[in-house]
N, C-alpha and C positions, 0 to 999 in steps of 0.2 A: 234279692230276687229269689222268688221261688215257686215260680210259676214257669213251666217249661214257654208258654208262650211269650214272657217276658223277655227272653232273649231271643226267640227264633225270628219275631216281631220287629226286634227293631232291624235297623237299616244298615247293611256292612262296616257305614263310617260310625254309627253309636257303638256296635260290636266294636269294633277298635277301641273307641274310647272306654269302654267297658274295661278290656283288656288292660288296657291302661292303669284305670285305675287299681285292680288289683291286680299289677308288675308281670302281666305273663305278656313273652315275648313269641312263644312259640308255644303250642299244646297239639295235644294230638286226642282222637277214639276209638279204638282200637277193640274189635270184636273180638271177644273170649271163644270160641268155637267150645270147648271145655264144658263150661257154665253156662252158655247160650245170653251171654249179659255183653252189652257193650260198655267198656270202661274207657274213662276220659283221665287225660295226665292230671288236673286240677278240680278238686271237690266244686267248687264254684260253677264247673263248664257241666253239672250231671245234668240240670234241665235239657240241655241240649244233648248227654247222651241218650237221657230217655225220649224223647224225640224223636231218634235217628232211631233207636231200638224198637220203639211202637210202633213205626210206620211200615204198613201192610204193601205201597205202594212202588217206591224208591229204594229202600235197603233192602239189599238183599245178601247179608252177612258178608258185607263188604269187611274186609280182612284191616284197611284202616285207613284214615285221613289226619293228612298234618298241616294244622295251620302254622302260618309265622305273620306276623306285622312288620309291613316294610320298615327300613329305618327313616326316610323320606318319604315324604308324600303319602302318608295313611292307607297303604295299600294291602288288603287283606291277600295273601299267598297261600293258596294250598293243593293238597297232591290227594288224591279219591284212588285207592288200591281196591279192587275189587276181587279177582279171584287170580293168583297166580302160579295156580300148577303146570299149566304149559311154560313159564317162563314167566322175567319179568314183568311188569305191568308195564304196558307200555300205550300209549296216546298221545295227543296236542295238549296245549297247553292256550285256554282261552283266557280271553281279556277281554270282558264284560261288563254291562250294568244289571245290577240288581239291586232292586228296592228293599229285599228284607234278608234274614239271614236264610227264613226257609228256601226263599228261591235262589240261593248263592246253594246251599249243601245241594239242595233235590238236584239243581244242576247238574253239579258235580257228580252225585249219585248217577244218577240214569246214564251220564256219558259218557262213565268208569264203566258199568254194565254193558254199553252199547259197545266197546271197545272188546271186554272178552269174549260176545259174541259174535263181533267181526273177525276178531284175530284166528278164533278157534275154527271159526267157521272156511277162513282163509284159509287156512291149513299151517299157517306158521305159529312156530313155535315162541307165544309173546306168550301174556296174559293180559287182562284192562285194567286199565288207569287212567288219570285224565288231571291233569292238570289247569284249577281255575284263579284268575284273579279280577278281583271283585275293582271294576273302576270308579275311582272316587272325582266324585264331579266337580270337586273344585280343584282339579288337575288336570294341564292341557294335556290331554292322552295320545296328540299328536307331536308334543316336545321331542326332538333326537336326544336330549341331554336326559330328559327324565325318562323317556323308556331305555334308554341306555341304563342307567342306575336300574331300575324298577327289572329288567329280564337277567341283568347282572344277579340279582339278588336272589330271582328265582333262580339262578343257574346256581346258589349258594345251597339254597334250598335242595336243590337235587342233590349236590356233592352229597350233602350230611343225610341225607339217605340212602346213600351205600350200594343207589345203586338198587334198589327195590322197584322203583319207578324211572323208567327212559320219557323223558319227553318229547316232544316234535312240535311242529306246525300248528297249529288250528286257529279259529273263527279270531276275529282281529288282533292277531299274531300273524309276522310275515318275514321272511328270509333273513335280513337285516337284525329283527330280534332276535331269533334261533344263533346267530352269530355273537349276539351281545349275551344269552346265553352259555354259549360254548365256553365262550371267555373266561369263568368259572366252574364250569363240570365238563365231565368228559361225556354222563349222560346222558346223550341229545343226540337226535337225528332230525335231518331235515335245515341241517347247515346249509350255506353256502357251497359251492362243488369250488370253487376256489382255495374253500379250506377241508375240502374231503369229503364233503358229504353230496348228497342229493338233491338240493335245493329244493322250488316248490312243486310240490306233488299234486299241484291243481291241473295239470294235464293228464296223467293218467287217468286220475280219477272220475275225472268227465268221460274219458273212454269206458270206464267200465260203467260210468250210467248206462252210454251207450247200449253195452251187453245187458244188459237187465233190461232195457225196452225190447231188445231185439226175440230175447227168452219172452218176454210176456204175449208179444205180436205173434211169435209161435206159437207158443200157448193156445191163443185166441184162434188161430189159426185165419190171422188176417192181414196175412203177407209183411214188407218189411215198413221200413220207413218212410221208402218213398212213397210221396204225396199226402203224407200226413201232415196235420197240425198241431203242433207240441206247445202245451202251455208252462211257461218256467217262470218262477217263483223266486225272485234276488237273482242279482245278473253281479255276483262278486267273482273272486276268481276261479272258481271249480264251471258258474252257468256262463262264462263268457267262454273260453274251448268249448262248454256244450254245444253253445248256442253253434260254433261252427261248425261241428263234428254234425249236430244236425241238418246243416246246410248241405257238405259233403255228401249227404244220405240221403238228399233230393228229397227233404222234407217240403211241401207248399209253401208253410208259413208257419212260424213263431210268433208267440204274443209272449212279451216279459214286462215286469219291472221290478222297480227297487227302489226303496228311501232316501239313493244318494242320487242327487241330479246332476253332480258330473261324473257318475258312472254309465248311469242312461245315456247321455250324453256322447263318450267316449264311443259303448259299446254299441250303439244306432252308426255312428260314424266307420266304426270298423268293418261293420255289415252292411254297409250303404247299398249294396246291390242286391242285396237279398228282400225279399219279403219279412221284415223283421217291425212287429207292431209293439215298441217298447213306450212306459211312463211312469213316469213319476208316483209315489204312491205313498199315504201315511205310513207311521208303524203299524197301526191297530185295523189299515185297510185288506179287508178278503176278498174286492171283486172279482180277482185271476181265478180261482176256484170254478169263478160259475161263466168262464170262456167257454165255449162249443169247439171240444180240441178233442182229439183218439189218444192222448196223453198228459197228465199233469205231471209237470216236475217240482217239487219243491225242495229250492235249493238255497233259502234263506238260514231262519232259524228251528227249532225242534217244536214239540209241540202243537203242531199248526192242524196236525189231523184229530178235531174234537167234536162234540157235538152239537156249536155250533157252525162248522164246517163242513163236513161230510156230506150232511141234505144237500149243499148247495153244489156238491161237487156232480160236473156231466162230461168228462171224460170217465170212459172205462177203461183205461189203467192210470195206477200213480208211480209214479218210480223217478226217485230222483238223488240228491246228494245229500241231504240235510241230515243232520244225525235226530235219530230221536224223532221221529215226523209224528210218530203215536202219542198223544197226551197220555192216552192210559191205555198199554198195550192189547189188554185182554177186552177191554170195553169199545177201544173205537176199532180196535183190528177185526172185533165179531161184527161193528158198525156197516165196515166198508165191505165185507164176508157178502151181509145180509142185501146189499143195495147191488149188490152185481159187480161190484169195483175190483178189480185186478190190481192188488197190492202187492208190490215187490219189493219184501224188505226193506229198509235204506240200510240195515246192519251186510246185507248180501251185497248189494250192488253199489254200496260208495265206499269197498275196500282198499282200493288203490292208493289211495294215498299211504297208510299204513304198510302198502305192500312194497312200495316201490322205495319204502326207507327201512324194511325191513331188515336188511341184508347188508348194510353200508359196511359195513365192521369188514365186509369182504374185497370189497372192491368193486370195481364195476368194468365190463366189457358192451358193448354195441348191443341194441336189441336183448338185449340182457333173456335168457329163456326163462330165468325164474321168474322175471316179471310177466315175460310177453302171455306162457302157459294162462294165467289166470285172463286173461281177454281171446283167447280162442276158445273153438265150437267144441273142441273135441278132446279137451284134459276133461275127465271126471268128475275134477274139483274148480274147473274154474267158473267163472262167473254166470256164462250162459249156461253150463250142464246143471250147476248145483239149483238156479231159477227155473229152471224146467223140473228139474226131478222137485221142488219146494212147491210149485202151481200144479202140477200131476198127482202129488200126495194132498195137497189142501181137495181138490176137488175127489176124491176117489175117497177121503175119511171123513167131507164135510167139516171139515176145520179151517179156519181162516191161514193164511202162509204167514202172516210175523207168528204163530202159534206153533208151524211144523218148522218153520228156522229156526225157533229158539230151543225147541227140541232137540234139534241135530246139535245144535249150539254149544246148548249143554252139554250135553253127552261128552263132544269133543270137547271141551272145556274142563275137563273134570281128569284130563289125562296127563298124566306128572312129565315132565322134560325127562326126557328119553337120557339124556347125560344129567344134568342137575337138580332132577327130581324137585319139592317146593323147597327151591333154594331162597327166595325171595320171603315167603313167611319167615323163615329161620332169620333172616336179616330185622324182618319189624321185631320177631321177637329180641334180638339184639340191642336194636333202640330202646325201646322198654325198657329192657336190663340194665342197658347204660344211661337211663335218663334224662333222653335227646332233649327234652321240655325245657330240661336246667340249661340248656346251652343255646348258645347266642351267638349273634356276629362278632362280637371282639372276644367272645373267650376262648381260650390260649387251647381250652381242652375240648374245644370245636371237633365235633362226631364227623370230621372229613377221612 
């Protein structure tokens, strides 16, 4: 092969096989800052670093990415470190399907990205990362025995990275895993609280959607929730607390759905007295978009805000949980700029999760103030001051708000840990040096 599309083309399980055939068990790519060159552990894997290095879109001098191949069940594993001078890189860890290898790395990319300008933006002191794994379809993905092995293995994966990257929770990853997890690294939040941690952080995080509709309706200056109609977008676990949290708020009426029909199902029955219009819906179906609601939430998967969507969109505001809701941040965020639409963030307003496992390493007390700050009116930096002051500067410079968050974004992003300065680069450069690529699940000189 020697065509970069050769590889990015094919499918995570040929990538596996690929791998296979010539003996790499683990490889990593890893940006040169230096030379402006991304380098890969194995001459074979260049199409794909030039790939990653030409793309205008997704890289954004991501610092590095490690893959590994399960030892079972052909499971591609890997870890997306993006910028970490505020601290470790830190995010979930999804488990996913992708058809090709490009949309397994872009993933990865943008949701490594989306991470350090949540974290920075938060004010805590992480960096992004994001860990993905690519699910192979001839594996029941809801086996206990097999995600047991399969989150074991990524928790193998984290040990031998030193610690560069924390994982957590995210999209079909759930409490139980984080714990199968644990079981092999120490780097992980968003355990079990049985065993010390914080468990799932899909309740917070729906409250600080909360705060972001509340900042946008300010904004608008058209009062609060009550009597509005909220359209949401996957009803898993962050849009079902939504869905209550907007009931609580004397919302009229909800319209949702979602692809799984004993989700719908459950989540109708929980809300039985409410005004709550849920269904059933393909993957590839967009009718929610073009509900007659004063808010859309999209709280499924990313990418959803493009142009063939946005025309169709008639609420004005959108603000919801999804990471990543921009296809292409600079193109459909000037999109929804131009149409009137009140976009808020999803890097602003679906911080909570991250925030509320921030801190585990501390402890934990009642009402916790480090968390609760960031969902009040009146910290500087939490959720509703930072979406007012982001919709007050979009409108007064004419700039769309994903355009003036990522600005803040960065800014804060670019600032070294106050005590360990970029400790975490120093660690990938370490890997590097020590050859993490040569090393595997059973050998004895395993980079733990």
């Amino acid at each position: 092969m020697n065509k970069t599309n050769d590889l990015i083309d094919l499918s995570p399980g040929q990538f596996i096989d690929f791998l296979k055939k010539e003996n790499i068990t683990r490889c990593y790519f890893i940006y040169d800052a230096k030379n402006e060159i991304v380098r890969t552990s194995h001459k074979q894997l260049l199409p794909i670093a030039e790939f990653i290095q030409n793309d205008k879109r997704d890289f954004m001098m991501h610092e590095g990415i490690f893959l590994q191949v399960s030892r079972k069940y052909d499971t591609l594993q890997g870890a997306f470190i993006h910028r970490t001078n505020r601290g470790q890189a830190a995010g979930g860890v999804r488990y996913w399907s992708y058809k090709t290898m490009e949309e397994y790395l872009r993933d990865g990319l943008r949701l490594a990205v989306g991470m350090t300008m949540k974290n920075a933006l938060s004010g805590i002191w992480w960096g992004g990362g994001k860990g993905v794994m690519a699910q192979n379809p001839a594996v029941d993905k809801n086996n206990p025995m097999i995600r047991l092995l399969l989150y074991q293995e990524f928790g193998e994966l984290m040990s031998s990275l030193r610690g560069c990257y924390v994982t957590a929770e995210d999209v079909g990853t759930d409490v139980t895993d984080m714990a199968n997890v644990f079981m092999k690294t120490r780097f992980t939040t968003c355990i079990p609280p049985r065993l010390g941690g914080s468990g799932n952080p899909s309740v917070p995080t729906a409250r600080g959607v909360i705060s972001g509709m509340e900042a946008a309706l300010e904004f608008l200056g058209t009062g609060t929730l009550s009597g509005k109609t909220v359209a949401v977008q996957g009803m898993g676990h962050v849009a079902t607390p939504l869905i209550g949290y907007l009931f609580e708020k004397d919302v009229s009426r909800v319209v949702a759905c979602d692809i799984n029909p004993h989700i719908v199902k459950e989540v109708v029955e929980q809300y039985s007295g409410y005004d709550l219009n849920a269904k059933v819906v393909s993957l590839d179906d967009t009718s929610i978009f073009q509900t007659e609601c004063d808010i859309f939430s999209p709280c499924a998967t990313g990418a959803i805000l493009n142009p063939k969507t946005i025309p169709t969109i008639k609420a004005k505001i959108v603000c919801g949980a999804a990471n990543n809701q921009l296809e292409d941040s600079e193109r459909d965020g000037q999109a929804l700029f131009n149409k009137g639409v009140v976009y808020v963030p999803d890097f602003l307003t679906n911080r909570m999760g991250i925030v509320n496992c921030a801190n585990e390493q501390y402890g934990y007390v009642n009402n916790d103030p480090f968390i609760e700050q960031h969902l009040q009116k009146d910290w500087e930096f939490s959720i509703y001051r930072v979406g007012l002051k982001v919709l007050q500067e979009s409108r007064a410079t004419k700039t769309p708000p994903a355009e003036v968050a990522l600005r803040i974004a960065n800014e804060l992003s670019m600032q070294n840990h106050p005590i360990f300065g970029p400790r975490s680069q120093q660690i990938i450069n370490s890997l590097v040096d020590d050859k993490w690529h040569e090393t595997s699940f059973s050998d004895k000189k395993q980079i733990i």
